[in-house]
Wavefront OBJ file of the C-alpha trace (Angstrom):
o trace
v 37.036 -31.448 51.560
v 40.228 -30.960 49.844
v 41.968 -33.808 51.472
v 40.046 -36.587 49.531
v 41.021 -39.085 46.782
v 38.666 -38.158 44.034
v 37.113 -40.314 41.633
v 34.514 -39.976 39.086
v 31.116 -41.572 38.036
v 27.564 -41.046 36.777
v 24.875 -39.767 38.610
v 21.200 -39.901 36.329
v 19.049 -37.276 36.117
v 15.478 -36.692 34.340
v 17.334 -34.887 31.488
v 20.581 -36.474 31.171
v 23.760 -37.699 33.056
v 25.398 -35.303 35.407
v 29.463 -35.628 35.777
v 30.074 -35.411 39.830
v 33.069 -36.125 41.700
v 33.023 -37.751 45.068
v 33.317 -38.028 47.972
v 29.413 -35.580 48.053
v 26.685 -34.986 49.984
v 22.880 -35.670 49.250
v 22.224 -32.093 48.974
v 25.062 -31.445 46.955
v 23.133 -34.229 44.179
v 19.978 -33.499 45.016
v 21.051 -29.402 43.772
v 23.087 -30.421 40.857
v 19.462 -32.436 40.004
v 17.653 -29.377 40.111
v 19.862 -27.532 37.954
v 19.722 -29.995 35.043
v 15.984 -30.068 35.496
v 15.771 -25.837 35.269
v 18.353 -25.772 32.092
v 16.583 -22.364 30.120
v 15.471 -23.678 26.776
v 16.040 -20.930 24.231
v 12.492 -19.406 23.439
v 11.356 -18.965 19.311
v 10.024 -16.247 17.561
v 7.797 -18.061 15.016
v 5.195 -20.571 15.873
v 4.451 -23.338 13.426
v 1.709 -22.816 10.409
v 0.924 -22.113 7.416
v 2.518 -18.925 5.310
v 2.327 -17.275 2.582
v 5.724 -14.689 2.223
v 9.156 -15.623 3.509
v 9.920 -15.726 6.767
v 13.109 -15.435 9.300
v 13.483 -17.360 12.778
v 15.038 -15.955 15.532
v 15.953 -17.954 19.192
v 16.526 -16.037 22.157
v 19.211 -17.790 23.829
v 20.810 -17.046 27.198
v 24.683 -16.265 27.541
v 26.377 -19.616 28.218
v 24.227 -21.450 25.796
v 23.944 -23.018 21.933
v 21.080 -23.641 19.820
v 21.978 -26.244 16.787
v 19.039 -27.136 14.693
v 18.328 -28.576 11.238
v 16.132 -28.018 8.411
v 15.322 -31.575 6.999
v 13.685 -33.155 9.862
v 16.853 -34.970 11.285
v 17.750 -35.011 14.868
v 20.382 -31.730 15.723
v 23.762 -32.554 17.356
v 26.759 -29.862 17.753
v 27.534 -31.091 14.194
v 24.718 -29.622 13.133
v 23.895 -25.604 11.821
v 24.598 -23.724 14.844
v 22.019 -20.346 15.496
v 24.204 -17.188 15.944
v 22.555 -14.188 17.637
v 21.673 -11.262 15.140
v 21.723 -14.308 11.714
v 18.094 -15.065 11.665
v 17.276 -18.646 9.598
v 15.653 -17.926 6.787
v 12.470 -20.095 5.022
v 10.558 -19.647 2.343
v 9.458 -23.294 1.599
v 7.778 -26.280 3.359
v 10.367 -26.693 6.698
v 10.528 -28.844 9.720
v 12.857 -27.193 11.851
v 14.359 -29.278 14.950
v 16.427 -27.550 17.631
v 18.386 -28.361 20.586
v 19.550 -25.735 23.258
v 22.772 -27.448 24.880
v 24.684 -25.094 27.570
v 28.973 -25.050 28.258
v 28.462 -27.792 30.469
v 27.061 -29.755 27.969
v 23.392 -30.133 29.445
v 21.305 -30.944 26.689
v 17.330 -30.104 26.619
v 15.087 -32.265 24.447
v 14.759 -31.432 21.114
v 12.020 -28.945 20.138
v 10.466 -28.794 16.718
v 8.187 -26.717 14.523
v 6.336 -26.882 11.072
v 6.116 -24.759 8.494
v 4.254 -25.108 5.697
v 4.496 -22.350 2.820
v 2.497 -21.688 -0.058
v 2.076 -19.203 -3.294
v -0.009 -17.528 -5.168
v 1.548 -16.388 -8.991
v 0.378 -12.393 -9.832
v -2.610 -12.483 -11.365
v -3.937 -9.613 -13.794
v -7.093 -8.210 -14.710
v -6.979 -10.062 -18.005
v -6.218 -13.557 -17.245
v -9.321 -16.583 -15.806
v -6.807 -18.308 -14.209
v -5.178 -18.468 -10.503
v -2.134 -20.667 -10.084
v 0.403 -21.389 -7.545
v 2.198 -23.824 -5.349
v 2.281 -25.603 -1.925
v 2.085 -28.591 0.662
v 0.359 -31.256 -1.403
v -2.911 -31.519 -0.023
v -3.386 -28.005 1.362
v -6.308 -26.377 0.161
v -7.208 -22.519 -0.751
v -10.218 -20.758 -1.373
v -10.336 -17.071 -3.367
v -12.395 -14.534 -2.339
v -14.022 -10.676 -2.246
v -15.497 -9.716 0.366
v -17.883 -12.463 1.062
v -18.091 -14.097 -2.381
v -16.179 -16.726 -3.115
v -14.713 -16.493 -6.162
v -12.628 -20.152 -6.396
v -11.468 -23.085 -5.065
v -8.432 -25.399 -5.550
v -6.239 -28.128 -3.647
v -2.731 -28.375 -4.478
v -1.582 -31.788 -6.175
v 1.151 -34.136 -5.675
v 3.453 -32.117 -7.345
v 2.817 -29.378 -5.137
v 1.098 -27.136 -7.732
v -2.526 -25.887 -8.429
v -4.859 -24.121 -10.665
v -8.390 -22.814 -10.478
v -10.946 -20.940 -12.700
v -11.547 -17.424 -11.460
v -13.564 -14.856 -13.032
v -11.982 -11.783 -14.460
v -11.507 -9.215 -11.777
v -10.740 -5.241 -11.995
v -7.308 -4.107 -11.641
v -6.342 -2.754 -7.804
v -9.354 -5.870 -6.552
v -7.733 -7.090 -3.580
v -8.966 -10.712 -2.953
v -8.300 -12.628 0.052
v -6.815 -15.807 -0.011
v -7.754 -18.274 2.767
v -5.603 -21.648 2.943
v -5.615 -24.695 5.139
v -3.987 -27.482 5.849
v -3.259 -30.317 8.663
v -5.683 -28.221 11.002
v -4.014 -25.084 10.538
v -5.669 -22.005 8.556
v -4.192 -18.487 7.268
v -5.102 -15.692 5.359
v -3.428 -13.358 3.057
v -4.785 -11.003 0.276
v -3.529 -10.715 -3.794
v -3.960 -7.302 -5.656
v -5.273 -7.996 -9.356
v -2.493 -6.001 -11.331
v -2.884 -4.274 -14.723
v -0.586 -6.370 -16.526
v 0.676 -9.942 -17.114
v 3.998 -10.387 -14.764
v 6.716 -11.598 -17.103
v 7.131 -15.723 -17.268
v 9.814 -16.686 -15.433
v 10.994 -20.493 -15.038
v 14.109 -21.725 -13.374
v 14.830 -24.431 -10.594
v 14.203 -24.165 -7.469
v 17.885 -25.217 -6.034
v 21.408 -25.755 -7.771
v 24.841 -27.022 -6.590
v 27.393 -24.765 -5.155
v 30.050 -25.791 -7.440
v 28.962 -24.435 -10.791
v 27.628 -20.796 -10.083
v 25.255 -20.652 -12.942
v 21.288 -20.580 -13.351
v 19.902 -21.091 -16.847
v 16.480 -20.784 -17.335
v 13.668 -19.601 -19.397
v 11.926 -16.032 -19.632
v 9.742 -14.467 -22.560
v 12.162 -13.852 -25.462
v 14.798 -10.615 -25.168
v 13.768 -9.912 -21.160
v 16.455 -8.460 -19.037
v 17.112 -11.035 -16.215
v 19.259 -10.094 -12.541
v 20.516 -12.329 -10.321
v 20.895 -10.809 -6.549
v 23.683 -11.934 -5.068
v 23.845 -11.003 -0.981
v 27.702 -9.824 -0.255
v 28.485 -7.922 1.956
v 27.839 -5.043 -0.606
v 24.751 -6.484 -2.647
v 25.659 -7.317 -6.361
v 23.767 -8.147 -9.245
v 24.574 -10.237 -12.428
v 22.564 -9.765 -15.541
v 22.107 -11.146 -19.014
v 19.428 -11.063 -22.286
v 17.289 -13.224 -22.823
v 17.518 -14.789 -26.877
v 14.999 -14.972 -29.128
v 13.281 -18.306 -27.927
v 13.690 -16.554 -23.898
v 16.755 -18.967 -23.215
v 19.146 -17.525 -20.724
v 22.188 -18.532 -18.320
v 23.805 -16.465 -15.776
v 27.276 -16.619 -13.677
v 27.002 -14.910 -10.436
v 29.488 -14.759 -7.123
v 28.406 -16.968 -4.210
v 26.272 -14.900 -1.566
v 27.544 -13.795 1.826
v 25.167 -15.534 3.678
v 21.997 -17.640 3.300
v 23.192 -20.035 0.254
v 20.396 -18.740 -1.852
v 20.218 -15.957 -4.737
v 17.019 -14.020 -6.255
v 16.176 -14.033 -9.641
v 13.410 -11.512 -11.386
v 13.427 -10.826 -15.196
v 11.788 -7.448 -16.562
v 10.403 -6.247 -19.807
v 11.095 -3.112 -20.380
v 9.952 -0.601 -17.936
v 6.634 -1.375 -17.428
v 6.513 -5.009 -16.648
v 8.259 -7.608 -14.435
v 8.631 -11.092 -13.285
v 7.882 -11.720 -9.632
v 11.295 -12.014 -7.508
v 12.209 -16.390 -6.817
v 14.376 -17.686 -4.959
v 17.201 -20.050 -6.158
v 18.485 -22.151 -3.424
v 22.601 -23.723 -3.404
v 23.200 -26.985 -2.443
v 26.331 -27.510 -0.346
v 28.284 -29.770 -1.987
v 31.688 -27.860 -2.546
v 34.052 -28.458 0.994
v 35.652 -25.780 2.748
v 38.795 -24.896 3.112
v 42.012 -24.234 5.489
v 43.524 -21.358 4.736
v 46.513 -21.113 7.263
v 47.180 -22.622 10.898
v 49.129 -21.209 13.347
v 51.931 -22.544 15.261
v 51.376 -24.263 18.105
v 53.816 -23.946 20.972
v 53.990 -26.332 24.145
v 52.501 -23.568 26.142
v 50.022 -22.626 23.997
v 46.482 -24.021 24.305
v 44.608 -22.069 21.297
v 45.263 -22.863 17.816
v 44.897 -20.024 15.203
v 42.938 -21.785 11.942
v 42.137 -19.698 9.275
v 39.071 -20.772 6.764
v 35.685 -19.397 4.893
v 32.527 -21.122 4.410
v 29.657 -20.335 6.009
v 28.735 -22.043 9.652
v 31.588 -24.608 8.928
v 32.685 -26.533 11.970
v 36.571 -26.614 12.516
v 38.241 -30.184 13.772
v 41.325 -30.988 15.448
v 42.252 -34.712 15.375
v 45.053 -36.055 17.574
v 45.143 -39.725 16.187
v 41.582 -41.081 15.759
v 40.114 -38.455 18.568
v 38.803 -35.868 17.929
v 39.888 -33.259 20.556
v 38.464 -29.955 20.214
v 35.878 -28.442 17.497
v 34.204 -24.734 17.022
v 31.618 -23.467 14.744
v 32.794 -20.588 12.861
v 30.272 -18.739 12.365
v 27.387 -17.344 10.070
v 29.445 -15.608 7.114
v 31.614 -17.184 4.044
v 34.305 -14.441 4.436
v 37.689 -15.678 5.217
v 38.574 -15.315 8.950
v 40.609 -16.157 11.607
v 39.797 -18.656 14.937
v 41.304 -19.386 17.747
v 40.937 -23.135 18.667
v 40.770 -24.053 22.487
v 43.219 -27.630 23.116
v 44.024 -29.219 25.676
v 47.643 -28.570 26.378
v 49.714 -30.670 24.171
v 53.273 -32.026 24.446
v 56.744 -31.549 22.598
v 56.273 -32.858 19.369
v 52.398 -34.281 18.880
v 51.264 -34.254 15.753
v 47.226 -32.867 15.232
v 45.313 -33.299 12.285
v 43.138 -29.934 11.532
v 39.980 -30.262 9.617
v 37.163 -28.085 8.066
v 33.797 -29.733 7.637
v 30.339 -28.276 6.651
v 26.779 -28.980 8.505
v 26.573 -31.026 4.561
v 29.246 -33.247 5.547
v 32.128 -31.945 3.132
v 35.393 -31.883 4.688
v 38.613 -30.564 3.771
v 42.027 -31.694 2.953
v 43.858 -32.374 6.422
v 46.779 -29.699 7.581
v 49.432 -31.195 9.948
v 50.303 -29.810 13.116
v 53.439 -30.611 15.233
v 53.423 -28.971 18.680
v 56.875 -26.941 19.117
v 59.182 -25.134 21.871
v 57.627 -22.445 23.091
v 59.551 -18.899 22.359
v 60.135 -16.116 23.941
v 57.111 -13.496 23.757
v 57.888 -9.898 21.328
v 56.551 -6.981 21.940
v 53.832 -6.843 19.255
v 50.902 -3.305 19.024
v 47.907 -2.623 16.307
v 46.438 0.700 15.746
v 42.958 0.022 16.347
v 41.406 -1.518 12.995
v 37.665 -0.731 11.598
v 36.215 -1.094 8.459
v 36.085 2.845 8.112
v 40.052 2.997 7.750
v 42.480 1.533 4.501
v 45.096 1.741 6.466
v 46.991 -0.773 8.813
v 49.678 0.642 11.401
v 51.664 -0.633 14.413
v 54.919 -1.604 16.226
v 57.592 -4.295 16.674
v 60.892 -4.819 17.161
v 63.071 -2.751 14.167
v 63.976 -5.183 11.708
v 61.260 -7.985 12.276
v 58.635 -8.864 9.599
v 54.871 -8.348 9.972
v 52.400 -10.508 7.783
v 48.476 -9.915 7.728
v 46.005 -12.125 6.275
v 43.133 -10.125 5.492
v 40.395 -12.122 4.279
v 41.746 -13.699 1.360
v 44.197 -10.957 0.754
v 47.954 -11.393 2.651
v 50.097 -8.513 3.161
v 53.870 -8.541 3.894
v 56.160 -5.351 5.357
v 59.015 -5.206 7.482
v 59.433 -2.651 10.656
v 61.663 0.389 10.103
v 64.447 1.752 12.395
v 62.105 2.765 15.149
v 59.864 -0.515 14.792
v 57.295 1.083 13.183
v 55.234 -0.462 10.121
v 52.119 0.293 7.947
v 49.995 -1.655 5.352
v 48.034 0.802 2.815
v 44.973 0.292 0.945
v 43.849 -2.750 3.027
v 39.847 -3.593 2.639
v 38.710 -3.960 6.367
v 35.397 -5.645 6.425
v 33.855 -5.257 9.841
v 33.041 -7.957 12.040
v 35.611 -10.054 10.909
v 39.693 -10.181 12.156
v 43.070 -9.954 10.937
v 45.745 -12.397 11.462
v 48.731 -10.952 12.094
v 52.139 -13.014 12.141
v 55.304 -11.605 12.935
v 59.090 -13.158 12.107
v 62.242 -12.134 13.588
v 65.574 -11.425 11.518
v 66.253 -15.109 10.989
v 62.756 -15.957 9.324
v 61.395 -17.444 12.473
v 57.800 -17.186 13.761
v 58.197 -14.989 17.184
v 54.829 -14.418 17.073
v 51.234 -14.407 15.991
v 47.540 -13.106 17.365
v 44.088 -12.682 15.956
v 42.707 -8.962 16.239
v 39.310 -8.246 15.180
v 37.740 -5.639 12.862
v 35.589 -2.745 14.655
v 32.166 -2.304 12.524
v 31.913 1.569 12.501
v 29.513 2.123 9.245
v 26.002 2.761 9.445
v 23.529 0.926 7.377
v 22.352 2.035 4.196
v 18.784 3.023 3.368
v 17.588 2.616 -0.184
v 14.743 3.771 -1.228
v 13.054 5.962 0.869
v 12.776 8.381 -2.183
v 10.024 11.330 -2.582
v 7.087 10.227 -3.783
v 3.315 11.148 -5.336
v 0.459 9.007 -5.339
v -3.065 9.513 -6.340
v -5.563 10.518 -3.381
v -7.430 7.129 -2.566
v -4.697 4.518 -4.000
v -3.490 2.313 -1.707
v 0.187 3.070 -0.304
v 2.990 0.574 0.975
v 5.659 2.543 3.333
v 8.037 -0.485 3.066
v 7.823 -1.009 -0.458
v 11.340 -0.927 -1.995
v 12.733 0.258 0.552
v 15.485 -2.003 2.072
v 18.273 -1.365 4.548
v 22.331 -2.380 3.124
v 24.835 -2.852 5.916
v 28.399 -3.612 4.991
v 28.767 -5.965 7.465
v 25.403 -7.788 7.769
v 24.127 -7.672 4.432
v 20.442 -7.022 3.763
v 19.211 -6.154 7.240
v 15.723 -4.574 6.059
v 13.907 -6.741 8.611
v 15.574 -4.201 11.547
v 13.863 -1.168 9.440
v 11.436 0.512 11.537
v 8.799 3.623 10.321
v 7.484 6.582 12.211
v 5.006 9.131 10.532
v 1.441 7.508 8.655
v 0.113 9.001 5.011
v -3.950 9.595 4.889
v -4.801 8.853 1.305
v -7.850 9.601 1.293
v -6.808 13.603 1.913
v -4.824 15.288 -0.236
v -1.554 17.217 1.160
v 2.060 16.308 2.096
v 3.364 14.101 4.702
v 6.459 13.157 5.945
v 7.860 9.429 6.978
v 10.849 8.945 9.083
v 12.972 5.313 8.687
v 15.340 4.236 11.209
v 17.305 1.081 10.967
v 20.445 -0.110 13.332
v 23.058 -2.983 12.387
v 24.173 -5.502 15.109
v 27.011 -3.268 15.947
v 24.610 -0.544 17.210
v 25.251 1.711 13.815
v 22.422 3.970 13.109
v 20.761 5.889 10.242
v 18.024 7.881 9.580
v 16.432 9.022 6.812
v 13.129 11.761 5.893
v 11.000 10.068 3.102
v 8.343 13.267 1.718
v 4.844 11.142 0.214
v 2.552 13.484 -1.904
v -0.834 12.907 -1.552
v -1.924 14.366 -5.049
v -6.177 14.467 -6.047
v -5.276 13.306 -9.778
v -8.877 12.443 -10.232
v -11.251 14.205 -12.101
v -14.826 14.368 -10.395
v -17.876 12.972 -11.884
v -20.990 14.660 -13.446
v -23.848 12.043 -13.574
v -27.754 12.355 -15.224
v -26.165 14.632 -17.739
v -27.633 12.691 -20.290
v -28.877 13.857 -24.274
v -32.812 14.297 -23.401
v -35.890 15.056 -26.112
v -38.558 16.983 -24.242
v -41.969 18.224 -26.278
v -42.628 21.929 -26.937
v -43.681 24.467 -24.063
v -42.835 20.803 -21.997
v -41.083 22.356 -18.585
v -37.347 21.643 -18.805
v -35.037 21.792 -15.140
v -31.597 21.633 -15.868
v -30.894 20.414 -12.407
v -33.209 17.339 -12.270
v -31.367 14.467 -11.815
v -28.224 15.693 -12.344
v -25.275 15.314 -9.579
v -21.685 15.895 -9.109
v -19.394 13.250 -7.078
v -15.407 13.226 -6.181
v -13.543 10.547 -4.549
v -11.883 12.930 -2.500
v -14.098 15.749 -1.886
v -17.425 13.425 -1.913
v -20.778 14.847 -3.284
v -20.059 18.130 -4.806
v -23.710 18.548 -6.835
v -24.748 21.816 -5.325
v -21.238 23.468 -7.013
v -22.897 22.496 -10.544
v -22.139 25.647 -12.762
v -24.769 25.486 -15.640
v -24.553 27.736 -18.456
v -27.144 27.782 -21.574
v -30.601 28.125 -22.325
v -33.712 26.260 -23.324
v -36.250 27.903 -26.209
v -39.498 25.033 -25.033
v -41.234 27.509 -27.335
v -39.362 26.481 -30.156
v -38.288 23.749 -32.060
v -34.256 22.678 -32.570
v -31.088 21.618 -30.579
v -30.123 23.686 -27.210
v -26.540 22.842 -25.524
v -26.133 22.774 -21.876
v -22.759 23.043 -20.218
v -22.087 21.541 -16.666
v -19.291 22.115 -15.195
v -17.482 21.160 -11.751
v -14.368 21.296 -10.090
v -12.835 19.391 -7.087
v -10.990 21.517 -4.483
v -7.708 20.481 -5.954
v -8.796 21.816 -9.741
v -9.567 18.855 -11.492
v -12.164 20.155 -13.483
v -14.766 17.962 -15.729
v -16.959 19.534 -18.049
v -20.515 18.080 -20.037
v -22.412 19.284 -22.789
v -25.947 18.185 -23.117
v -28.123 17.960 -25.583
v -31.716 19.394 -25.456
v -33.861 18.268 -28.429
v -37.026 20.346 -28.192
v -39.398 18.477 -30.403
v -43.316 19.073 -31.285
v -46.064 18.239 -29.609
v -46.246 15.413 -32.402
v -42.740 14.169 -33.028
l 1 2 3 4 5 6 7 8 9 10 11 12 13 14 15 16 17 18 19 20 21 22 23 24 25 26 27 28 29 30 31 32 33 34 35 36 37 38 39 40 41 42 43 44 45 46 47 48 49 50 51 52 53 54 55 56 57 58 59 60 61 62 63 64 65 66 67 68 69 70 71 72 73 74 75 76 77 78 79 80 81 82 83 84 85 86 87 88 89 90 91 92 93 94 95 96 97 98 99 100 101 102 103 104 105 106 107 108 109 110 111 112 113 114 115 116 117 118 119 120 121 122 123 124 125 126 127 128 129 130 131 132 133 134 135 136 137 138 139 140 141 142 143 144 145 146 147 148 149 150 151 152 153 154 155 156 157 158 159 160 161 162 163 164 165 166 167 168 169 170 171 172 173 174 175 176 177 178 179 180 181 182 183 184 185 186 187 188 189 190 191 192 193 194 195 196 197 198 199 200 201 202 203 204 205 206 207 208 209 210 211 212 213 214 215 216 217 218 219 220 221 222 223 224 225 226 227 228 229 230 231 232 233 234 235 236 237 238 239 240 241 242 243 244 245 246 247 248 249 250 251 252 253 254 255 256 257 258 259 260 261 262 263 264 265 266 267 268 269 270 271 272 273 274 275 276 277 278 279 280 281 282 283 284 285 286 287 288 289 290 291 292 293 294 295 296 297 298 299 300 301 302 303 304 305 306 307 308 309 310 311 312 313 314 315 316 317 318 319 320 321 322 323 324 325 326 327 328 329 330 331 332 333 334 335 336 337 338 339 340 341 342 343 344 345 346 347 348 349 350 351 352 353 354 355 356 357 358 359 360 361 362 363 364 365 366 367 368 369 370 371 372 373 374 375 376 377 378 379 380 381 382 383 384 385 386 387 388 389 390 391 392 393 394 395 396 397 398 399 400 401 402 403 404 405 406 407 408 409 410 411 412 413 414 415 416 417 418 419 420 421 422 423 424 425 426 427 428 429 430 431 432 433 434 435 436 437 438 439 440 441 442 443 444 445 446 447 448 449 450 451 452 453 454 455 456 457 458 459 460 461 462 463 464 465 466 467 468 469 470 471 472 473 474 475 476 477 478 479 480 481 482 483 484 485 486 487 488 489 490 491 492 493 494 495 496 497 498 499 500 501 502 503 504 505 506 507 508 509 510 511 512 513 514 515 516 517 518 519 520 521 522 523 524 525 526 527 528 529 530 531 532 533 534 535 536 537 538 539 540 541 542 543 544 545 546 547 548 549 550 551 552 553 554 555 556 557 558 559 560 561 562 563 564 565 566 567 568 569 570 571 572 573 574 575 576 577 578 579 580 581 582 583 584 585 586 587 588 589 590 591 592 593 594 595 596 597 598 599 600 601 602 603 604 605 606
């Protein structure tokens, strides 16, 4: 078939337009057809409904396929937020979240949506009547133990509610039923022993001023959490009327912070989440040369899942998404082979719609290739080594960071205390004698460190208290941040029985980095048992007197323990006046609780 003039039109499918050239057959169309009709939608992790805690969405998307979505209800294009692999989205408000999977050929599938609806409860403590919170306006919740229920409330138009409660024991765990548009959830609040600290700031602030001031009860300690790539906080002191502000660095990844303030020790704030709006534009931070021969452009920028745009004229010709981190890095741009002396306009744009100053291209003679070798780089090493010609100069851009040496005798050349940052790449330009660009490549950084585990400290609880294995404990990476959602437990803790037990957390980054660590819980019977009936009693003279009746001995642990009652004293019926009585008992781990009763031995006429 090689022999034919080729032209090209439309053919329609079900799904969208197919590109075919003819001359073809009608099993050649009837094929393509099929294909279009089978494209693999990418599959979700999270169905739509109602919840109560952050949560993270995941796609599973096949090899030579995208998934662009959006967060705000509008339809996705490849201008929108593209999903990377191993970056799950993050919600923890009210979301409609539209996706499209589109595949190299640019097959699109329809677009796919789901809704979530969040809500929250605020701590409540033993000594406070009220439950309050926020939501979907409309929803509606209903408080409860065990079968009673204990209150009802519907959040208003401003998303926010309130209820009467009665006052409820500290450790109570209601459960907290909520509904809305159909859908139903549970989830339980623990009554705690104290009041959580106040804690009022907004919900979302603009990227370009790094500051959140807010209000807190007067001389608490507030943090900011800022996710880098190694987590930092930012404090500050509240004054004397609870006023506070607070710089901080833009986060890795996520464009949102958390906020908690604390009292002293003893008390704290519960953790919120402060949200940045994009409107600051990204950057270009270098572009390569472009030779005739060439047909990928080197553009260096930061921001994070910024879209990069070459213009020729009024066309765009080429775009890429850069990916899911803010760190400064290097990508290579696929063109279509350009000619002598075209000039391209290079862009940086964000899924908000800022867009960067332009940076001028102008397509050059190519030049002849120079031998050009890298050590291998990883994030473990400070060190940058290699080869060239003897003479030539080597220039690295390194995030933000650029580095200049020149090659010895032998060609040789080294860069010292360089930060590496795994997962991202160096740039590496290279000029011969005269000044001129020879060369240039991208070479990317090997992730070689293992995750962090924080936390997982020894730890003693009281026999019969509730315990949380994955409380405060969270897993660091250097490269992917926070990454405590890939934390995974082996060993359980029996509360209810005294002894020591040992918990195992594992926890892998997206390079395939592992650590372990051995977490020792101490199940400790703190409690004292009970002695019950024990009571001050007034009997009558030569009246019959058992020590025993009525009187029992209970432990949470060990369970009835009466029959190990050790009495000690004697009774005189015969005679008038005021006999003690000691009971004592001990548990099997020796907490010991002792009682001295009373015997009033009274006549027969008192």
């Amino acid at each position: 078939m090689s022999n034919f003039s080729w032209k090209a039109f439309i053919v329609p499918t079900l799904v969208t337009s197919l590109m075919l050239s003819a001359p073809f057959s009608g099993a050649e169309v009837a094929h393509a057809q099929i294909e279009q009709l089978h494209l693999q939608e990418a599959g979700i992790n999270l169905e739509s409904g109602i919840y109560s805690n952050p949560q993270f969405v995941t796609f599973s998307v096949e090899p030579n396929q995208s998934v662009y979505y959006t967060r705000d209800g509008s339809e996705p294009t490849e201008d929108s937020h593209k999903y990377y692999s191993g970056n799950p989205i993050f919600l923890n408000r009210t979301t409609q979240l539209k996706y499209v999977t589109i595949d190299r050929e640019g097959n699109r599938s329809e677009v796919r949506h789901r809704d979530y609806s969040f809500y929250h409860v605020n701590p409540l403590a033993q000594s406070e009547t009220k439950v309050k919170g926020a939501g979907v306006p409309g929803m509606k919740l209903q408080f409860r133990s065990g079968l009673q229920l204990l209150a009802e409330a519907t959040v208003d138009g401003n998303g926010q509610f309130e209820s009467d409660i009665p006052q409820q024991t500290t450790g109570t765990v209601l459960t907290v039923n909520a509904t809305y548009n159909d859908q139903e959830t549970s989830s339980t609040l623990e009554v705690q022993e104290q009041q959580s600290v106040y804690l009022d700031v907004p919900t979302s602030i603009n990227d370009d001023q790094l500051r959140i001031t807010g209000t807190t009860e007067p001389f608490a300690d507030v943090t900011v959490t800022s996710e880098l790539f190694i987590e930092k906080r930012f404090e500050a002191t509240a004054d004397e009327f609870g006023k506070f502000t607070i710089d901080f660095e833009y986060p890795d990844s996520g464009k949102h912070v958390k906020i908690e303030a604390n009292v002293g020790r003893e008390r704290a704030s519960e953790t919120k989440i402060v949200w940045l709006n994009d409107v600051t534009a990204p950057e270009v931070l270098h572009v390569g040369k472009l030779p005739e021969t060439q047909t990928m452009l080197p553009v260096a920028t930061e921001g994070e899942d910024t879209i990069i745009e070459v213009y020729r004229g009024q066309e765009r010709i080429a775009m890429r998404h850069t990916g899911p981190s803010r760190y400064a890095d290097m990508y290579y741009i696929d063109l279509p082979r350009q000619s002598i002396g075209t000039h391209l306009m290079v862009y940086v744009k964000d899924v908000a719609g800022n867009r960067s100053r332009g940076y001028e291209v102008i397509v050059e003679p190519s030049k002849p290739s120079v031998h050009f070798q890298v050590d291998g780089l990883n994030n473990r090493s400070s060190l940058i080594s290699g080869k060239t010609k003897s003479g030539f100069t080597v220039t690295a851009q390194i995030g933000q960071e650029q580095r200049t040496v020149q090659a010895n005798t032998q060609g040789k050349f080294t860069m010292k205390d360089v930060v590496l940052v795994g997962g991202t790449t160096v740039f590496f330009e290279v000029k011969d004698k005269k000044g001129e660009v020879v060369y240039d490549i991208m070479i990317p950084v090997d992730d070689v460190i293992a995750p962090r585990i924080q936390g997982a400290l020894e730890k003693t609880i009281p026999a019969g208290r509730r315990f949380q294995p994955f409380r405060d404990v969270r897993v660091i990476d250097e490269t992917n941040g926070d990454i405590t959602d890939r934390l995974e437990l082996e060993g359980e803790v029996d509360v209810n029985r005294p002894g020591r037990y040992w918990l195992t957390y594992r926890a892998s980054d997206f390079a395939g980095n592992y650590s372990r660590v051995k977490r020792m819980i101490i199940v400790k019977d703190q409690a004292r048992p009970t002695i019950s009936g024990a009571d001050d009693v007034t009997i009558k003279m030569n009246e019959t007197f058992r020590p025993k009746r009525g009187v029992t001995a209970f432990d949470e642990v060990d369970g009835d323990l009466t029959k190990k009652l050790q009495i000690s004293g004697t009774v005189n019926t015969s005679k008038k006046g005021i006999y003690p009585i000691l009971y004592s008992i001990k548990d099997a781990s020796g907490n010991q609780t002792t009682v001295i009763r009373k015997v009033h031995v009274v006549g027969t006429k008192p």
